[in-house]
C-alpha positions in Angstrom: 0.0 14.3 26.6 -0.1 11.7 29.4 0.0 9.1 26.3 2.9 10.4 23.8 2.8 6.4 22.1 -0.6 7.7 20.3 0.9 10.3 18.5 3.1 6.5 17.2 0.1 5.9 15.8 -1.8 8.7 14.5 1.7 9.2 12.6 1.8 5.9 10.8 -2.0 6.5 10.0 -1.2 9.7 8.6 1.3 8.3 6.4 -0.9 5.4 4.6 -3.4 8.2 4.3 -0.9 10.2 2.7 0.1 13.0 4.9 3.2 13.1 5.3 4.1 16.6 7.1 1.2 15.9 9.9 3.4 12.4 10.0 6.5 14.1 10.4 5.0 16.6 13.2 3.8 13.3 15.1 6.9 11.8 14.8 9.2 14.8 16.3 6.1 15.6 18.3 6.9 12.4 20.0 10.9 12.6 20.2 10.3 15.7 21.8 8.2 14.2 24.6 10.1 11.0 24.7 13.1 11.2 27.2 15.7 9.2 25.1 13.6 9.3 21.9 12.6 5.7 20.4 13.9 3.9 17.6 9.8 3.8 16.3 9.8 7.8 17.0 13.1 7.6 14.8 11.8 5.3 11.8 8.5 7.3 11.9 10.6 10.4 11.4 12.5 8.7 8.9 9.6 7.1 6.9 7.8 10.6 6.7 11.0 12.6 5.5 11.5 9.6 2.7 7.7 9.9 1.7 8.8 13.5 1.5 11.8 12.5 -0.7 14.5 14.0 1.9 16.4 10.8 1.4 19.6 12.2 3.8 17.4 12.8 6.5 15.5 9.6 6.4 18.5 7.5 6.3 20.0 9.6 9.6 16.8 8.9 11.2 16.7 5.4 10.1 20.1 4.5 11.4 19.2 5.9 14.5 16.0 3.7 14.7 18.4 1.0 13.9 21.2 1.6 16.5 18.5 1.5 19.6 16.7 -1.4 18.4 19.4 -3.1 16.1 17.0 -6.8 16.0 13.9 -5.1 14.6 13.6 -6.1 10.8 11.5 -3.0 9.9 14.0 -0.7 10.6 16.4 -2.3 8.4 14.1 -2.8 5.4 12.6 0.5 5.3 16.5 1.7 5.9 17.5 -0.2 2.9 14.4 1.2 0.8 15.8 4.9 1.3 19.2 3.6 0.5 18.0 2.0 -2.8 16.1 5.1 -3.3 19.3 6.7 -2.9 20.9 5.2 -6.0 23.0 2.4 -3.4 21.4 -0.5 -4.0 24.7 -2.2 -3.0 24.8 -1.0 0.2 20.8 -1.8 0.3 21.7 -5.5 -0.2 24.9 -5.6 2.4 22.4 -3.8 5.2 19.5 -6.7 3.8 22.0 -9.6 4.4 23.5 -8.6 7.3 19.7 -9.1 9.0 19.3 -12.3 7.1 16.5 -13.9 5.3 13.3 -14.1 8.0 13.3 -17.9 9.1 10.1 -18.3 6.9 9.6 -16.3 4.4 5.7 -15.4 5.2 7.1 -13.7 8.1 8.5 -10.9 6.6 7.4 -10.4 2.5 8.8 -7.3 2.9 12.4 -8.3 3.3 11.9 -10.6 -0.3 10.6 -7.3 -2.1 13.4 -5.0 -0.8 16.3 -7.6 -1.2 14.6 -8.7 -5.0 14.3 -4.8 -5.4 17.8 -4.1 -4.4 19.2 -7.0 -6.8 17.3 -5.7 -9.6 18.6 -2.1 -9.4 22.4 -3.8 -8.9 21.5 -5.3 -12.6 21.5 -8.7 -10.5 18.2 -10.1 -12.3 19.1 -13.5 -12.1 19.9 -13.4 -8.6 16.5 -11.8 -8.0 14.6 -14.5 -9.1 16.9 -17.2 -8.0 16.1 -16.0 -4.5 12.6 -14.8 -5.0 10.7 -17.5 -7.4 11.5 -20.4 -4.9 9.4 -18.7 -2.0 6.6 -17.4 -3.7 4.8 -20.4 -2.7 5.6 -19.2 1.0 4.3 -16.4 0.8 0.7 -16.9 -1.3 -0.8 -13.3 -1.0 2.0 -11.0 -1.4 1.1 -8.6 -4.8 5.1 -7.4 -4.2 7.0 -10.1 -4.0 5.3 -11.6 -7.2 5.7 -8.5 -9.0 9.6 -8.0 -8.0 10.2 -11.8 -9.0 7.9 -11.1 -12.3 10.3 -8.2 -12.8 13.7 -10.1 -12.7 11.9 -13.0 -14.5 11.4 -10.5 -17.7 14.7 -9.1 -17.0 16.2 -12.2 -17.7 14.6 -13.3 -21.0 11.4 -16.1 -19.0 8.5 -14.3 -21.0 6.0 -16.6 -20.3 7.1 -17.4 -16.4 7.2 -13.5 -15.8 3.6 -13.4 -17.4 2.3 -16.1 -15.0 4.4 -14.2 -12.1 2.5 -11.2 -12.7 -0.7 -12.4 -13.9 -0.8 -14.6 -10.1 0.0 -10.6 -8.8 -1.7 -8.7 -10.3 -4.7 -11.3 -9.1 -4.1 -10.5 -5.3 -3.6 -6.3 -6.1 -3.7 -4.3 -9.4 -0.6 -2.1 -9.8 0.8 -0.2 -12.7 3.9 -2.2 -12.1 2.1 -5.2 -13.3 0.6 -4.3 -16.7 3.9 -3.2 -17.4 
């Protein structure tokens, strides 16, 4: 009680663990307790109700972490995931580009994924790996990016450059996405 920014974290565990309701409890647990609520109490909400699939309720939530803490790239990406999730990968990519490209790209893989993600589901392949094959080198241990680039690489007819893509990611972390 005297410490509110635990339940922060217990949330966030419970979500890479899986659970998302005890993550949503923690995370209006919090904005109950938190005088002005926070834009983390906000994006915790948000992330649990899109694990959930409650894609309306984790964009509000989303924005709102967004409007209190506007220069915070998490809030963005994760807000563009729900809106890509939400069949508007358009507005995904205006949200994306409105933050900008991190000023290396190892300091934020997950921008590259959600931006190459985004691209792809705008039936932009070719953008995708314009922008995403000339960082991979940037960003050496990221399964994601490599598979998103490996993606738009196929997409766009470069067999054997997608194979090496997603051979090099499938190398740092198996996924499904990769033997496809």
């Amino acid at each position: 009680q005297q410490h509110p920014e635990v339940w922060l974290v217990d949330g966030q565990c419970a979500l890479a663990l899986g659970d998302t309701n005890g993550a949503l409890a923690l995370g209006r647990r919090y904005l109950d307790k938190a005088a002005q609520g926070t834009a983390a109490g906000h994006a915790l909400v948000g992330e649990a109700q899109a694990a959930r699939g409650n894609l309306p309720e984790a964009r509000r939530e989303l924005e709102k972490a967004r409007e209190l803490e506007p220069a915070r790239r998490r809030w963005t990406v994760r807000f563009s995931h729900v809106l890509r999730r939400a069949n508007e990968p358009k507005a995904a990519l205006v949200a994306l580009e409105q933050l900008g490209a991190p000023a290396q790209p190892g300091i934020d893989p997950d921008w590259w994924t959600e931006v190459g993600e985004a691209l792809l589901a705008s039936n932009q392949a070719q953008a995708a790996a314009d922008r995403l094959v000339p960082v991979l080198a940037e960003i050496p241990n990221d399964a994601h990016v490599r598979t998103v680039a490996g993606a738009a690489q196929l997409a766009v007819g470069q067999a054997e450059a997608a194979i090496k893509t997603l051979s090099d990611a499938e190398a740092i972390a198996t996924s499904a996405r990769t033997h496809e």
